[in-house]
C-alpha positions in Angstrom: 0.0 0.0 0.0 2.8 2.3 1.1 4.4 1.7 -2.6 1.6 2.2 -4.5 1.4 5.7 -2.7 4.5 6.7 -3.1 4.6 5.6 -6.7 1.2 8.0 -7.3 3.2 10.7 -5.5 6.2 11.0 -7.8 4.4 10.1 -10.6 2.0 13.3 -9.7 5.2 15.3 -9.2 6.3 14.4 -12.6 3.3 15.4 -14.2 3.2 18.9 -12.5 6.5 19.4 -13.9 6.1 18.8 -17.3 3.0 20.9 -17.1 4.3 23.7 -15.9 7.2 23.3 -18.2 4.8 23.1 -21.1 3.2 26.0 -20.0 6.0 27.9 -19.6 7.4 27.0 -22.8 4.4 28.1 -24.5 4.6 31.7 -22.7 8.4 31.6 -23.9 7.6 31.2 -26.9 5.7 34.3 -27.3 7.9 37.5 -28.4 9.6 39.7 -26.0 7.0 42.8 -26.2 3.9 40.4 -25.7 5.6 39.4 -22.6 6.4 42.4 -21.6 2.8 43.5 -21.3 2.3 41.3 -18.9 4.9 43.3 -16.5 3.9 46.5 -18.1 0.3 46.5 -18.4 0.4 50.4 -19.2 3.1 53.1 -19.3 3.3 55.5 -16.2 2.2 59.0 -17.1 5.3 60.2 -16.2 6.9 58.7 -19.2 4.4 59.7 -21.7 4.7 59.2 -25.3 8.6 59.7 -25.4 9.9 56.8 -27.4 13.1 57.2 -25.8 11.9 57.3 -21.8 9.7 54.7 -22.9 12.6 52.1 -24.5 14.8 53.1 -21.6 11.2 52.0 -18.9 10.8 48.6 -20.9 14.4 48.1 -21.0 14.7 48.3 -17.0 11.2 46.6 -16.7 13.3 43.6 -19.2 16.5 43.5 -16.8 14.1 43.7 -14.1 12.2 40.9 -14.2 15.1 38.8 -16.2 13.4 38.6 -19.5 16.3 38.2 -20.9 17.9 35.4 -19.1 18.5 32.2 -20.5 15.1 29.6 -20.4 16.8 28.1 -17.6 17.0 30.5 -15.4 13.5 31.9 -16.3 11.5 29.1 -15.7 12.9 28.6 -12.3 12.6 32.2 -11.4 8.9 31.6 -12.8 8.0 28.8 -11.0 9.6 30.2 -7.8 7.2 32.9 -8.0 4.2 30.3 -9.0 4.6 28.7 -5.9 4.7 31.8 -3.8 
């Protein structure tokens, strides 16, 4: 009994990984400025329209939030904030 449930545990673990790999992969997959809008939803008003303040505010929102790290390193930061 005890094997079965520990078999159903780390198979249930192993599932939840690939799924949240998949799903990550899929956001991933998407281009830089669509996932930016999830960490930017609108531009402060400070910023305006300037094309330059605004490149300069994604940019820092980009290093920010390590958009451009590896897939590695993105997925675990990711899922680290998933499980918080």
């Amino acid at each position: 009994m005890i094997a079965f449930i520990v078999r159903r545990l780390v198979a249930l673990l192993l599932i939840m990984f690939f799924v949240t790999l998949i799903v990550f992969f899929l956001i991933w997959q998407l281009p830089v400025e669509d996932r930016l809008q999830v960490y930017l939803p609108t531009i402060p008003s400070n910023i305006g329209l300037d094309p330059v303040k605004t490149a300069q505010f994604e940019q820092s929102v980009i290093e920010r939030h390590g958009l451009d790290d590896p897939f590695p390193v993105q997925y675990v930061y990711w899922l680290s904030h998933l499980l918080v």
